[in-house]
PDB file of the backbone (N, CA, C, O) and the ligand in Angstrom, with CONECT records:
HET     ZN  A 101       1
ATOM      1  N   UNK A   1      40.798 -38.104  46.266  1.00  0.00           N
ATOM      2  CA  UNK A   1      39.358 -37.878  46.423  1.00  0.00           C
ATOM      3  C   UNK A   1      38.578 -38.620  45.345  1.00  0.00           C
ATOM      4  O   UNK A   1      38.912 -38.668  44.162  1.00  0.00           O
ATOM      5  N   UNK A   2      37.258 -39.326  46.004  1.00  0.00           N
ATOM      6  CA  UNK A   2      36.677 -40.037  44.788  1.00  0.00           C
ATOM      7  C   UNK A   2      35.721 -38.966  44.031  1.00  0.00           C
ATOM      8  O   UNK A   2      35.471 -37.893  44.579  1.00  0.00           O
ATOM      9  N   UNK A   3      35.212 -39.279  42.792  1.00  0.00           N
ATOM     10  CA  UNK A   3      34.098 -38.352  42.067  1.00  0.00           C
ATOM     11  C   UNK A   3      32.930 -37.949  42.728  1.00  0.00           C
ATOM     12  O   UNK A   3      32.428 -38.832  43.424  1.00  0.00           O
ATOM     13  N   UNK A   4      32.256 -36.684  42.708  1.00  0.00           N
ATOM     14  CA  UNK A   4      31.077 -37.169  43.451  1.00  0.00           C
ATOM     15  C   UNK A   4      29.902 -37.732  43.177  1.00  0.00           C
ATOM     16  O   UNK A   4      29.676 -37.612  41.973  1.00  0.00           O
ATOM     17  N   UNK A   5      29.202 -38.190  43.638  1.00  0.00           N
ATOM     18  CA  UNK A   5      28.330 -39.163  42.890  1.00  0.00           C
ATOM     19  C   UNK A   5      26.840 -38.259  43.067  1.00  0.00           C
ATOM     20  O   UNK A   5      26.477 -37.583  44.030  1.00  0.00           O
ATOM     21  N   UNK A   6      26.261 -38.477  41.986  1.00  0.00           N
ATOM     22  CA  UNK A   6      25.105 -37.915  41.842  1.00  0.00           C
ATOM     23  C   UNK A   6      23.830 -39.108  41.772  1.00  0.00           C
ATOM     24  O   UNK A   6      23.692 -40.204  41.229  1.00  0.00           O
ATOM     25  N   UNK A   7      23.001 -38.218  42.652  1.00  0.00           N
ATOM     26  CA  UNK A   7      21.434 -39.503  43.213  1.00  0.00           C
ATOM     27  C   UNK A   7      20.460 -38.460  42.361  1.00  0.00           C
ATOM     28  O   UNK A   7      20.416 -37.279  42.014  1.00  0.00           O
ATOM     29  N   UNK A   8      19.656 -39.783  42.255  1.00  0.00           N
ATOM     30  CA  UNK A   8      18.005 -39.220  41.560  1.00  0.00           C
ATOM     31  C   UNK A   8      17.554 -38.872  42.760  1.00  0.00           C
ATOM     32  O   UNK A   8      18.281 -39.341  43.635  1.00  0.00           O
ATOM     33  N   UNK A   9      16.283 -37.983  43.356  1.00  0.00           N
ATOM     34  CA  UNK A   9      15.673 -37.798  44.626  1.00  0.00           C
ATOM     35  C   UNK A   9      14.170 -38.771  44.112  1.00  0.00           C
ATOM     36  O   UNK A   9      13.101 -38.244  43.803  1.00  0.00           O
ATOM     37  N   UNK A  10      14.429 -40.222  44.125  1.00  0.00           N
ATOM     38  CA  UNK A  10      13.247 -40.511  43.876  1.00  0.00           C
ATOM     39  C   UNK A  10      12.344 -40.754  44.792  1.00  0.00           C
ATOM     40  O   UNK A  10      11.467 -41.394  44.212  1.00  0.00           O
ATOM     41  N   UNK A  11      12.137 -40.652  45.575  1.00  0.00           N
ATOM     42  CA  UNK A  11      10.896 -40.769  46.544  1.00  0.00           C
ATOM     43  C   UNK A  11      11.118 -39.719  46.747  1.00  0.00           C
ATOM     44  O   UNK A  11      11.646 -39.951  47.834  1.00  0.00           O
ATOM     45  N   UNK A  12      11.215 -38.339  46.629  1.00  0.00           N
ATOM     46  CA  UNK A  12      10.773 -36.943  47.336  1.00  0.00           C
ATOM     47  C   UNK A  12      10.553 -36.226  45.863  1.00  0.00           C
ATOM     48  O   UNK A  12       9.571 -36.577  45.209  1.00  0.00           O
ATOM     49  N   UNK A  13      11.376 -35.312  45.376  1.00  0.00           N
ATOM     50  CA  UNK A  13      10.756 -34.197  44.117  1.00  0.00           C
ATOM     51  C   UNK A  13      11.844 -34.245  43.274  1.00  0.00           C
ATOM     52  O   UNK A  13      12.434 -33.205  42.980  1.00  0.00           O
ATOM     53  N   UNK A  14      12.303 -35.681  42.700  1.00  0.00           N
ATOM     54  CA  UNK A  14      12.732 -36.017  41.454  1.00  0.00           C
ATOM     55  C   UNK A  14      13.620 -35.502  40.926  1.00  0.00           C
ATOM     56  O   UNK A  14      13.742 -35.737  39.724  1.00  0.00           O
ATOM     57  N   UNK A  15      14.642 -34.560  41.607  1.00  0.00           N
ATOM     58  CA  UNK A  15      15.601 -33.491  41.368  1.00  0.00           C
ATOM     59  C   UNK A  15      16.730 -34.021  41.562  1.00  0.00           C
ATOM     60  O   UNK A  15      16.699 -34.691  42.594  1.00  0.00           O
ATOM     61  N   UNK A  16      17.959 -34.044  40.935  1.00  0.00           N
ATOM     62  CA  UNK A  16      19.103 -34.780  40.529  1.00  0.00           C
ATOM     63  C   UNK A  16      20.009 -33.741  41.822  1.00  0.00           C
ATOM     64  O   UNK A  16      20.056 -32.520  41.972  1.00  0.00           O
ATOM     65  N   UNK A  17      20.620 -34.842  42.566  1.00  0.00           N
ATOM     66  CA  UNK A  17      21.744 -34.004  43.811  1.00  0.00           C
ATOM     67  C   UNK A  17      22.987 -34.925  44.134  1.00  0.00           C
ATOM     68  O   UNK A  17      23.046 -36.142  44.311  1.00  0.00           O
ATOM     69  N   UNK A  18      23.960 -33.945  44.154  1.00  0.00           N
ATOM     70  CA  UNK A  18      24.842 -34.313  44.814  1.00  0.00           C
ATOM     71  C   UNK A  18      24.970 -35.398  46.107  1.00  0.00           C
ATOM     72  O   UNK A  18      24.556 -35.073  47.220  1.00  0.00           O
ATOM     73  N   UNK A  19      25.588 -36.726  45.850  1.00  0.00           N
ATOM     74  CA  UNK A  19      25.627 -37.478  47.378  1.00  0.00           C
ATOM     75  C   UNK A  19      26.657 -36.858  47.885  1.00  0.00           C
ATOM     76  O   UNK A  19      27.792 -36.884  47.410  1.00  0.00           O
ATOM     77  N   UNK A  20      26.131 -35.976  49.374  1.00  0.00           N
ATOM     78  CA  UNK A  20      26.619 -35.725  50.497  1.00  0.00           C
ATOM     79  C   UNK A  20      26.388 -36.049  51.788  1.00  0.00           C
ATOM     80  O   UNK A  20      25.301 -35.652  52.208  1.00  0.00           O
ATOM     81  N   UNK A  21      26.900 -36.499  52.364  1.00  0.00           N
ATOM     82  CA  UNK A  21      26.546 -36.788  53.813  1.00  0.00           C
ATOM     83  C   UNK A  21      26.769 -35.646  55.074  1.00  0.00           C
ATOM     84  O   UNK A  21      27.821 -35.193  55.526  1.00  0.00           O
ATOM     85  N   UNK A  22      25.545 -35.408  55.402  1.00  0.00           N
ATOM     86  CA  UNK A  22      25.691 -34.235  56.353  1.00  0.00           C
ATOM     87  C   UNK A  22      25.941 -35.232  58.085  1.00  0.00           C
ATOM     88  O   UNK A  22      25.144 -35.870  58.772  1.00  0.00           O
ATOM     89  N   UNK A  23      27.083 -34.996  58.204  1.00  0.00           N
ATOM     90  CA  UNK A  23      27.327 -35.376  59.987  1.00  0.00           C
ATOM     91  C   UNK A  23      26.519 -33.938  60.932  1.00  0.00           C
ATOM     92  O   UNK A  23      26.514 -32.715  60.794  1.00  0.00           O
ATOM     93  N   UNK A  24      25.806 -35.071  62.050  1.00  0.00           N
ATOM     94  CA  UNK A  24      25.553 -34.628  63.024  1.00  0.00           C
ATOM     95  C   UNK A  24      26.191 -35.134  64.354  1.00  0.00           C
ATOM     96  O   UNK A  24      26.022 -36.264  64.812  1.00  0.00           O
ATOM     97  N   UNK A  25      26.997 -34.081  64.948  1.00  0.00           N
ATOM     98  CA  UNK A  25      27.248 -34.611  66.321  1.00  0.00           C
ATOM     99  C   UNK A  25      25.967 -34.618  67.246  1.00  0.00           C
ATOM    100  O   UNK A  25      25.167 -33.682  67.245  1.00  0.00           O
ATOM    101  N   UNK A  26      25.807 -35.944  68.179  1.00  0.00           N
ATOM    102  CA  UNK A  26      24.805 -35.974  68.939  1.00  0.00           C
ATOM    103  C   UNK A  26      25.251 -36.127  70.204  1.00  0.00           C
ATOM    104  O   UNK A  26      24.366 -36.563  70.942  1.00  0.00           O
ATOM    105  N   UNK A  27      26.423 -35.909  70.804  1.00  0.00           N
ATOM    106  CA  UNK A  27      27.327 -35.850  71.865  1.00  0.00           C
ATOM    107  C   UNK A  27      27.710 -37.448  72.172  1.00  0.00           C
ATOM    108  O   UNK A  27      27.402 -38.472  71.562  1.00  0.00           O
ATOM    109  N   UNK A  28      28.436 -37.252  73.262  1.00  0.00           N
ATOM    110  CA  UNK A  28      29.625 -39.036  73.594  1.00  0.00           C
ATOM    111  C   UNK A  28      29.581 -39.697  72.334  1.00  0.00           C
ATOM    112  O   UNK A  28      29.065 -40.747  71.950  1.00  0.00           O
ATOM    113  N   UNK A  29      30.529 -38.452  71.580  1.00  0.00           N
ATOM    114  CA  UNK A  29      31.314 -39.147  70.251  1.00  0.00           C
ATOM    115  C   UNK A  29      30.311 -39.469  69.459  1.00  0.00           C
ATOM    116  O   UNK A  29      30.711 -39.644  68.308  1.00  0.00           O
ATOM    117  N   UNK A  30      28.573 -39.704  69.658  1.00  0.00           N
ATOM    118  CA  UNK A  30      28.046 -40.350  68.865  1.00  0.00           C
ATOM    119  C   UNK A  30      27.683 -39.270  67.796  1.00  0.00           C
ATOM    120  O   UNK A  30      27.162 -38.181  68.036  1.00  0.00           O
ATOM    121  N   UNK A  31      28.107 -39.843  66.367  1.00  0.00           N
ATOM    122  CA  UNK A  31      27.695 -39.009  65.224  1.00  0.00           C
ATOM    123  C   UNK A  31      26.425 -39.272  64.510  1.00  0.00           C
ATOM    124  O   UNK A  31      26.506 -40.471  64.245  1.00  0.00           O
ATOM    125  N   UNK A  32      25.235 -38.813  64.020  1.00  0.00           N
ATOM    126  CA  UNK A  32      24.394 -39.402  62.717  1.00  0.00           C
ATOM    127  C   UNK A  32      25.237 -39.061  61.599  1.00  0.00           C
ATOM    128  O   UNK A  32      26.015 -38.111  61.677  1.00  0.00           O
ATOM    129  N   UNK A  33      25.122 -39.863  60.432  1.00  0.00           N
ATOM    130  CA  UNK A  33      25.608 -39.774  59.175  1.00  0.00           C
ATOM    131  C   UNK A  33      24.212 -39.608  58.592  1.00  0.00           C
ATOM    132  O   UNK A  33      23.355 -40.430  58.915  1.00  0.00           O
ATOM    133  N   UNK A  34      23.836 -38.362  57.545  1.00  0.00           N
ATOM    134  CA  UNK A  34      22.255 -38.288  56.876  1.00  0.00           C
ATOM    135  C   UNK A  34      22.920 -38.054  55.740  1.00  0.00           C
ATOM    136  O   UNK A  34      23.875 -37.310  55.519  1.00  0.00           O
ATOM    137  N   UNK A  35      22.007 -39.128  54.692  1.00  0.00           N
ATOM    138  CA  UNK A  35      22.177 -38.504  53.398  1.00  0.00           C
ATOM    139  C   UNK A  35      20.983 -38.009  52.692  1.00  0.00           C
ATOM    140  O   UNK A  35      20.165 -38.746  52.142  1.00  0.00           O
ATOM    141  N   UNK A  36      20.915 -36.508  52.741  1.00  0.00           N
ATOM    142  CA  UNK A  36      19.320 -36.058  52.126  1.00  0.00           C
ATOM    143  C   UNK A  36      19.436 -35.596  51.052  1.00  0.00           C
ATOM    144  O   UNK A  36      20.544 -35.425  50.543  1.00  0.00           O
ATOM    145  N   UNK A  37      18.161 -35.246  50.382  1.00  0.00           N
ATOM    146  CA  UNK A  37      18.035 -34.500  49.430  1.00  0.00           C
ATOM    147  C   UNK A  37      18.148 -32.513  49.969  1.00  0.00           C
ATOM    148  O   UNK A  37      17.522 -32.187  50.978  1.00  0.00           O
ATOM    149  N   UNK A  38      18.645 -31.845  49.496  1.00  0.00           N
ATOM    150  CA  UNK A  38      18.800 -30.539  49.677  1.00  0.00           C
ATOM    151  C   UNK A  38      17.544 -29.527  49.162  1.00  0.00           C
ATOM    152  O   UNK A  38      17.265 -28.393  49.554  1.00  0.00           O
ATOM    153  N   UNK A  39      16.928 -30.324  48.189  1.00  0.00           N
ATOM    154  CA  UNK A  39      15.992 -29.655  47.507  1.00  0.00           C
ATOM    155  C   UNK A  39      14.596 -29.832  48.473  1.00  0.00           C
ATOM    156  O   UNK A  39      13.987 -28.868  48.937  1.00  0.00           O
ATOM    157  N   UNK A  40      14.205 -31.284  48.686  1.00  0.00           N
ATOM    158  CA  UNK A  40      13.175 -30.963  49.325  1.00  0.00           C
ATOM    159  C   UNK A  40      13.181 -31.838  50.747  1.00  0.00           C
ATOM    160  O   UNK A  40      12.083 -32.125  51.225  1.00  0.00           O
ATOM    161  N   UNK A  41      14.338 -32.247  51.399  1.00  0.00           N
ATOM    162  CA  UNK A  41      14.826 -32.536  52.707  1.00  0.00           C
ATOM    163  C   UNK A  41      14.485 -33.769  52.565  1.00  0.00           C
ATOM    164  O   UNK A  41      14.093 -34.087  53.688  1.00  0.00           O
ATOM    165  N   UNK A  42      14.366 -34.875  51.727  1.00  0.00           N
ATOM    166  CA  UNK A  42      13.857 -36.058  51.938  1.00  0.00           C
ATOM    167  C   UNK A  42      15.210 -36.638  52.238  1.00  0.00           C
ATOM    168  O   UNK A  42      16.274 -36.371  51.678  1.00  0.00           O
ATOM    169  N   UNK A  43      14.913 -37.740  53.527  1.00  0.00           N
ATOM    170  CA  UNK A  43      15.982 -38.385  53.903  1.00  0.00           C
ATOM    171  C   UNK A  43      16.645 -39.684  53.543  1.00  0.00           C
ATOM    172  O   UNK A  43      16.076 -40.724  53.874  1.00  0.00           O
ATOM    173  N   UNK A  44      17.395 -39.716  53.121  1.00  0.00           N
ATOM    174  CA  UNK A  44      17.796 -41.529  52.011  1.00  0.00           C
ATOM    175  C   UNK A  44      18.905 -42.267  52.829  1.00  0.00           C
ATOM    176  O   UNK A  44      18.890 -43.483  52.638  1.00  0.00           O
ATOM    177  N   UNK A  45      19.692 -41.901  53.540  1.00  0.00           N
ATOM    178  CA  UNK A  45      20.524 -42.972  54.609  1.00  0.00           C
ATOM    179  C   UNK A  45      20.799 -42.191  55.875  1.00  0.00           C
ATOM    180  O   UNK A  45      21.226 -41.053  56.070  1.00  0.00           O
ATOM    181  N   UNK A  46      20.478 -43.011  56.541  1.00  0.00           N
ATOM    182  CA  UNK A  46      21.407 -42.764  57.677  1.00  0.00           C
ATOM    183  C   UNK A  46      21.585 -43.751  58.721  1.00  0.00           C
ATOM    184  O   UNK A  46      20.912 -44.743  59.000  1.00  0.00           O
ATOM    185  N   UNK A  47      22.842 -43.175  59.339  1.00  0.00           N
ATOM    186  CA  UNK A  47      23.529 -44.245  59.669  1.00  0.00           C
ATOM    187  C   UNK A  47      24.345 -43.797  60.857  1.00  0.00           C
ATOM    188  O   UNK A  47      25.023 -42.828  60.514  1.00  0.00           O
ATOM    189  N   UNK A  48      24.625 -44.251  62.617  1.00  0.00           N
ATOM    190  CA  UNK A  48      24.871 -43.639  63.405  1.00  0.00           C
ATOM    191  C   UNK A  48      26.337 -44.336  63.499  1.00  0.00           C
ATOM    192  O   UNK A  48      26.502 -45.465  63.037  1.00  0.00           O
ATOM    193  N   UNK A  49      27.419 -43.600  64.131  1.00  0.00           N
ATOM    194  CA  UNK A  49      28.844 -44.245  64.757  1.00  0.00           C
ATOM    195  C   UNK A  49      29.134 -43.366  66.251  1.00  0.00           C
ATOM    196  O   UNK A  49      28.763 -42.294  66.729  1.00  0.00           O
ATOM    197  N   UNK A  50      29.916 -44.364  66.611  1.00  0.00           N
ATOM    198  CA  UNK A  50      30.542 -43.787  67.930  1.00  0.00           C
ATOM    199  C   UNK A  50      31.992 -43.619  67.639  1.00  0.00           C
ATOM    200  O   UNK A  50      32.550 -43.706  66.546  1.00  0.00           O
ATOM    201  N   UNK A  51      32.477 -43.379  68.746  1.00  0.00           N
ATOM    202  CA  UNK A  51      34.594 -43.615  68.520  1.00  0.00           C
ATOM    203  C   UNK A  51      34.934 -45.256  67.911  1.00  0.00           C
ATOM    204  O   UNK A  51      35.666 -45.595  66.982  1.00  0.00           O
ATOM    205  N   UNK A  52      34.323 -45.857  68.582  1.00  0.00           N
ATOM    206  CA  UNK A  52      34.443 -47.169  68.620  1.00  0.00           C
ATOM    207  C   UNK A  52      34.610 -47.996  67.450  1.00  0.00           C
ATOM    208  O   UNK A  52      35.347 -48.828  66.921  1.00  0.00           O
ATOM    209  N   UNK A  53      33.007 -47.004  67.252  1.00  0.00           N
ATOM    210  CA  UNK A  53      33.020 -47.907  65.242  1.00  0.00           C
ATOM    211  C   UNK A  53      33.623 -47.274  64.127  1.00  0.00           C
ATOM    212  O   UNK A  53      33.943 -47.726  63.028  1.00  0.00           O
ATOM    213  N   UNK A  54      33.719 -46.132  64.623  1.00  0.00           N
ATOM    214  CA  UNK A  54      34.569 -45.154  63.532  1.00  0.00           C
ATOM    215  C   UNK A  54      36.201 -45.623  63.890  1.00  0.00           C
ATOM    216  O   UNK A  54      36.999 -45.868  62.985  1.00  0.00           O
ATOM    217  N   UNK A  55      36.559 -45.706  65.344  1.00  0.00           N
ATOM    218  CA  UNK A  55      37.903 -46.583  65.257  1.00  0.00           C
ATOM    219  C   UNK A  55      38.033 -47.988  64.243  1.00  0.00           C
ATOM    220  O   UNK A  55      39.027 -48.150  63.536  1.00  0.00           O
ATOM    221  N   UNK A  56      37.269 -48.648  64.265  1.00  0.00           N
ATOM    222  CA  UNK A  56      37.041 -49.984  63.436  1.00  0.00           C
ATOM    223  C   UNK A  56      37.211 -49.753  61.771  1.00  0.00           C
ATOM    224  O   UNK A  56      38.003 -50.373  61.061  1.00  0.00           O
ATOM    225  N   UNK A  57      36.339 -48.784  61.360  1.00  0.00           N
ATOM    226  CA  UNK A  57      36.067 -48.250  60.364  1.00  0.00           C
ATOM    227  C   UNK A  57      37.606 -48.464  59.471  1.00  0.00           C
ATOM    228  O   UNK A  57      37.952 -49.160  58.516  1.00  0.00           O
ATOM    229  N   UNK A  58      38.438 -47.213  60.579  1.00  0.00           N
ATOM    230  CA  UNK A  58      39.693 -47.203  60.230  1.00  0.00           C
ATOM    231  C   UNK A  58      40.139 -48.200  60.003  1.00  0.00           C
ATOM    232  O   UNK A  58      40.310 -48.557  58.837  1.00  0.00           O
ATOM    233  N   UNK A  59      40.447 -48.915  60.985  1.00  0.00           N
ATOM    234  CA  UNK A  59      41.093 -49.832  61.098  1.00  0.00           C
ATOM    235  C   UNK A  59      41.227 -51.060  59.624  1.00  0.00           C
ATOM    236  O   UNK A  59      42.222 -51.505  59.052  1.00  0.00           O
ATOM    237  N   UNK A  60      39.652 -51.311  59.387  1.00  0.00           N
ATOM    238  CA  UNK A  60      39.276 -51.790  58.163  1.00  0.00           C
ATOM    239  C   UNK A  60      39.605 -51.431  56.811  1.00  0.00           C
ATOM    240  O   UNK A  60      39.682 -52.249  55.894  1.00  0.00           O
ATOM    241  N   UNK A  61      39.870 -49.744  56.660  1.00  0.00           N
ATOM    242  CA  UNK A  61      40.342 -49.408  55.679  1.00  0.00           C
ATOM    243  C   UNK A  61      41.635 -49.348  55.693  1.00  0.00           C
ATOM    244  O   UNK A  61      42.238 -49.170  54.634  1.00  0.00           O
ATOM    245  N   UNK A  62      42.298 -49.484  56.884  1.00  0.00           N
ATOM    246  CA  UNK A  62      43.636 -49.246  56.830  1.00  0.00           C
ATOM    247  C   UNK A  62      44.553 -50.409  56.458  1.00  0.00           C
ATOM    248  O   UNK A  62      45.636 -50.238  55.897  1.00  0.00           O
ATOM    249  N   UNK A  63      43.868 -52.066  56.936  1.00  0.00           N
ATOM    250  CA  UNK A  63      44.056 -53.098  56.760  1.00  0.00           C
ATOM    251  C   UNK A  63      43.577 -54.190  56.158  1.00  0.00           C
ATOM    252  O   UNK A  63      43.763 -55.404  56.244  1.00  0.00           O
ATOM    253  N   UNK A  64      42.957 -53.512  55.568  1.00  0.00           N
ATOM    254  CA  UNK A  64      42.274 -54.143  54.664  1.00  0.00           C
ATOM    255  C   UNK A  64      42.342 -55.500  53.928  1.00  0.00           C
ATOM    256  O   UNK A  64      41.662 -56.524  53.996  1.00  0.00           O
ATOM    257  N   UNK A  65      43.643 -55.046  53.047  1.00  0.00           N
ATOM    258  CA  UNK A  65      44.734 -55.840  52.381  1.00  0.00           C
ATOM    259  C   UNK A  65      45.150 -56.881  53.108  1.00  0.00           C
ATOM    260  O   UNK A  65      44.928 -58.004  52.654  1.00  0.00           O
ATOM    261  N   UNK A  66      45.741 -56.763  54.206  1.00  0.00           N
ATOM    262  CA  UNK A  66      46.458 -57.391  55.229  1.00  0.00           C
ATOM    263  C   UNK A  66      45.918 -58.531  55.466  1.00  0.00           C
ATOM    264  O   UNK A  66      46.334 -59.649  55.160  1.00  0.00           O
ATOM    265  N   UNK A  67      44.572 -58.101  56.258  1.00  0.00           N
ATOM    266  CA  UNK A  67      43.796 -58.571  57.583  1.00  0.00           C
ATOM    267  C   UNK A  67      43.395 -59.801  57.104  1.00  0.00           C
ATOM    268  O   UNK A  67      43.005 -59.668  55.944  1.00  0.00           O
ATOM    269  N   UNK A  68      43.303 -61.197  57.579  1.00  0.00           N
ATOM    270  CA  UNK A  68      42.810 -62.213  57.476  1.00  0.00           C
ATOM    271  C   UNK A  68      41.236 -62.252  57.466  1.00  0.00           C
ATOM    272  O   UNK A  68      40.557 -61.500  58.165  1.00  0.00           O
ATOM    273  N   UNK A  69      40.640 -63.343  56.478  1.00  0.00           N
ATOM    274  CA  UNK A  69      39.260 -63.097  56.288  1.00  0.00           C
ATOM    275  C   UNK A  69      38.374 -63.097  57.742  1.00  0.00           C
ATOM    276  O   UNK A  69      37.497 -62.317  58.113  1.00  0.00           O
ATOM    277  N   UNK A  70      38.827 -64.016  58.260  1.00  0.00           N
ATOM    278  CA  UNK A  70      38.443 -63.937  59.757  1.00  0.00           C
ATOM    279  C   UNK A  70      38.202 -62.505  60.560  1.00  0.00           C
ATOM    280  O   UNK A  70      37.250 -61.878  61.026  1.00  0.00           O
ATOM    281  N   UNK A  71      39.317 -62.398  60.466  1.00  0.00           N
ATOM    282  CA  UNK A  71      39.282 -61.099  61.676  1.00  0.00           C
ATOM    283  C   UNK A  71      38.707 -60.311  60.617  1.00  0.00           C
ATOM    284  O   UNK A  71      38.234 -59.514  61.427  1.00  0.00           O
ATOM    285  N   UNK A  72      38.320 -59.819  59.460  1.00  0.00           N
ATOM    286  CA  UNK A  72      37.739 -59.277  58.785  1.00  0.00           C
ATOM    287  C   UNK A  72      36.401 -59.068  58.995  1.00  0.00           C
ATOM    288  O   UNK A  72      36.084 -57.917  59.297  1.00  0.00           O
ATOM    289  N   UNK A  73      35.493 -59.935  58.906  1.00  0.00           N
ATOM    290  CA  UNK A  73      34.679 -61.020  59.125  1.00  0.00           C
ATOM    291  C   UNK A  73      33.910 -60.118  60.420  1.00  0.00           C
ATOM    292  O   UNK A  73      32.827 -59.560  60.601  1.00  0.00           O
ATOM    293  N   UNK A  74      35.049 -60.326  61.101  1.00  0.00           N
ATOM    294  CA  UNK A  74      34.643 -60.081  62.675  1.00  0.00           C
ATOM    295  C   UNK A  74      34.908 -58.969  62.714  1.00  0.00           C
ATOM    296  O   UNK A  74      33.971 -58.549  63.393  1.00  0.00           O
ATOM    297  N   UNK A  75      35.643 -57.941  62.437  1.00  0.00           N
ATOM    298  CA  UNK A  75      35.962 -56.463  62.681  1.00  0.00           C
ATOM    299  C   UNK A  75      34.091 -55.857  61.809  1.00  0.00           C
ATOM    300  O   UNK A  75      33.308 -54.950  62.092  1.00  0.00           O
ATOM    301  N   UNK A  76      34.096 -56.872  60.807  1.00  0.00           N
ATOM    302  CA  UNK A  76      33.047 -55.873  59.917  1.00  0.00           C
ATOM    303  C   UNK A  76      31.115 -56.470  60.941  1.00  0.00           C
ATOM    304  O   UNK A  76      30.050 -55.854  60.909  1.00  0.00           O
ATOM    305  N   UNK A  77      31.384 -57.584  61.554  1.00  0.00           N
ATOM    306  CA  UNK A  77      30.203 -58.226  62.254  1.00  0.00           C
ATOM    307  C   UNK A  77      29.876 -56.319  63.121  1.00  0.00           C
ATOM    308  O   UNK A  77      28.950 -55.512  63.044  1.00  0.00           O
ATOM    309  N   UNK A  78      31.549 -56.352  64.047  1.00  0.00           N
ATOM    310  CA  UNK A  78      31.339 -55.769  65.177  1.00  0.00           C
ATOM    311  C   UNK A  78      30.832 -54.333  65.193  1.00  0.00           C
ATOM    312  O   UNK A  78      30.186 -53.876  66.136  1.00  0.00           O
ATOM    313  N   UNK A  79      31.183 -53.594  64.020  1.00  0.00           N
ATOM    314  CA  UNK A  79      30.792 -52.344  63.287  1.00  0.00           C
ATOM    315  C   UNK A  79      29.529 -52.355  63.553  1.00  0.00           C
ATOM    316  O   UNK A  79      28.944 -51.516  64.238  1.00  0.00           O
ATOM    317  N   UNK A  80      28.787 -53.833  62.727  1.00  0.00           N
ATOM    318  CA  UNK A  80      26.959 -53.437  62.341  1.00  0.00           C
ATOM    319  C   UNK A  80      26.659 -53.442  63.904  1.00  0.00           C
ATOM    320  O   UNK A  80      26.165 -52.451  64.441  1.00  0.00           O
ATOM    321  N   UNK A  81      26.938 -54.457  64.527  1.00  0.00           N
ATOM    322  CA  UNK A  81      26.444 -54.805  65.833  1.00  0.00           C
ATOM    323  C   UNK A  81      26.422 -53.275  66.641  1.00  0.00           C
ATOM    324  O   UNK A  81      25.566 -52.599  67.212  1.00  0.00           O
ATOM    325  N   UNK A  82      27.741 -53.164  66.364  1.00  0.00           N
ATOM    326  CA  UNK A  82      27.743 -51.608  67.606  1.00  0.00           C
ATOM    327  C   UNK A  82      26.832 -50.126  66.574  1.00  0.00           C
ATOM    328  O   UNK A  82      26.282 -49.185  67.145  1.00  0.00           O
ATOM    329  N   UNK A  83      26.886 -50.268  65.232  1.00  0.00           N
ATOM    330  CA  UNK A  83      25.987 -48.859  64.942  1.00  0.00           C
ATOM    331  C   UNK A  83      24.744 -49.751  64.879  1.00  0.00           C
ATOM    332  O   UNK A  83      23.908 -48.848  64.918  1.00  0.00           O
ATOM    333  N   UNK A  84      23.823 -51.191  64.790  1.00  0.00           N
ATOM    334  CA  UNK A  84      22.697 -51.229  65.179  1.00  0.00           C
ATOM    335  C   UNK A  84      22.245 -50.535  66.624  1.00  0.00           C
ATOM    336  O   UNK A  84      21.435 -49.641  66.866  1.00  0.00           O
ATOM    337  N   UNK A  85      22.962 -51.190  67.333  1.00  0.00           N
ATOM    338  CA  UNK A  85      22.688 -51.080  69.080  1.00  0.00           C
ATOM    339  C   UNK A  85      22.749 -49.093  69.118  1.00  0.00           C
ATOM    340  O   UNK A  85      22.162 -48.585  70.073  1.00  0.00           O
ATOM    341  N   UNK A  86      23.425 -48.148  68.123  1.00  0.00           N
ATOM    342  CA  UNK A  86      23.430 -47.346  68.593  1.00  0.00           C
ATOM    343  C   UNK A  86      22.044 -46.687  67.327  1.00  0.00           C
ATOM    344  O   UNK A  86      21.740 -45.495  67.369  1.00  0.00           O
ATOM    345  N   UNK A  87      21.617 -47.287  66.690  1.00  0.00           N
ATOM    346  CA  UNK A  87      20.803 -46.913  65.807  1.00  0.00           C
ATOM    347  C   UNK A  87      19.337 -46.933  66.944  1.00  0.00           C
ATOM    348  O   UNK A  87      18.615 -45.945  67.071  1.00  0.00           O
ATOM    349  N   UNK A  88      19.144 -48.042  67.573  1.00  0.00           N
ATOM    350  CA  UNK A  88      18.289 -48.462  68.269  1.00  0.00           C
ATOM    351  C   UNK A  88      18.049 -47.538  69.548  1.00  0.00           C
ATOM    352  O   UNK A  88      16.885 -47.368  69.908  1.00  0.00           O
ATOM    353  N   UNK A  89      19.205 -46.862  70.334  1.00  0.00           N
ATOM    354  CA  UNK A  89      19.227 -46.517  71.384  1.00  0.00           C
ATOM    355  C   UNK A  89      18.802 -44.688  70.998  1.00  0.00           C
ATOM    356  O   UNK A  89      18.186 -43.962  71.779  1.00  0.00           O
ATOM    357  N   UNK A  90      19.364 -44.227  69.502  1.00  0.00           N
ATOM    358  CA  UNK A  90      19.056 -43.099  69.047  1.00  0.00           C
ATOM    359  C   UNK A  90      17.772 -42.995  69.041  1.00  0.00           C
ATOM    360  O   UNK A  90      17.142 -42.115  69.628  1.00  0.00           O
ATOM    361  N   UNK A  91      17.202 -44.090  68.226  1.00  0.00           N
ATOM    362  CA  UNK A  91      16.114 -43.835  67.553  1.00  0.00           C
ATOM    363  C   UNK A  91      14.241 -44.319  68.348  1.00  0.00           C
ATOM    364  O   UNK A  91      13.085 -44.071  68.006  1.00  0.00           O
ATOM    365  N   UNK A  92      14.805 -44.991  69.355  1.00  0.00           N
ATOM    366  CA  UNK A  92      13.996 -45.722  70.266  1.00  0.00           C
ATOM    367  C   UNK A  92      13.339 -46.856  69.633  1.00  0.00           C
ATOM    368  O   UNK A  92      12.602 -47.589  70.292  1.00  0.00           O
TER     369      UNK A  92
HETATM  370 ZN    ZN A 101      14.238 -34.095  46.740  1.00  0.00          ZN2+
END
C-alpha cells in the first residue's frame, strides 16, 4: 500500500484532507472516480472508466516493464480516448 497523500482544499475552505477517491457506480460497468474535499464537498478530479479501460489500466500496470514503447504508447492513447468519449457521453 502506498502512503496516503494529503491535499490542501485550495479552491474550496483551505482545510488539509486526505486524497481519497470516492467510486461511483453509474451502471454498464461505467464507474466515476471523484476526488473531493470532505469538509466542504468541493470537487478536484474526476475521472470516468468502463470494463474496458479499467481492463487496460491493468493490463498497463501489469506490463508495464515488459511492454514495448509502442504498444505502450497505444494501450495508454486508448485509455484517454475511451474515458474521454465516456467523460463526454456522462457529462453531455
Ligand atoms: Zn474543502
Amino acid at each position: 500500500m502506498s502512503k496516503p497523500v494529503t491535499i490542501v482544499c485550495n479552491f474550496g475552505c483551505g482545510k488539509k484532507f486526505t486524497c481519497k477517491i470516492t467510486d461511483k457506480n453509474l451502471g454498464d460497468g461505467v464507474v466515476k472516480h471523484v476526488l473531493k474535499c470532505p469538509f466542504c464537498g468541493k470537487e478536484y478530479r474526476i475521472h470516468y472508466s468502463n470494463i474496458e479501460s479499467r481492463r487496460l489500466r491493468q493490463k498497463l500496470k501489469d506490463e508495464r516493464q515488459t511492454m514495448p514503447i509502442e504498444q505502450l504508447n497505444c494501450c495508454i492513447d486508448k485509455i484517454n480516448s475511451i474515458e474521454a468519449d465516456l467523460k463526454r457521453s456522462v457529462e453531455g
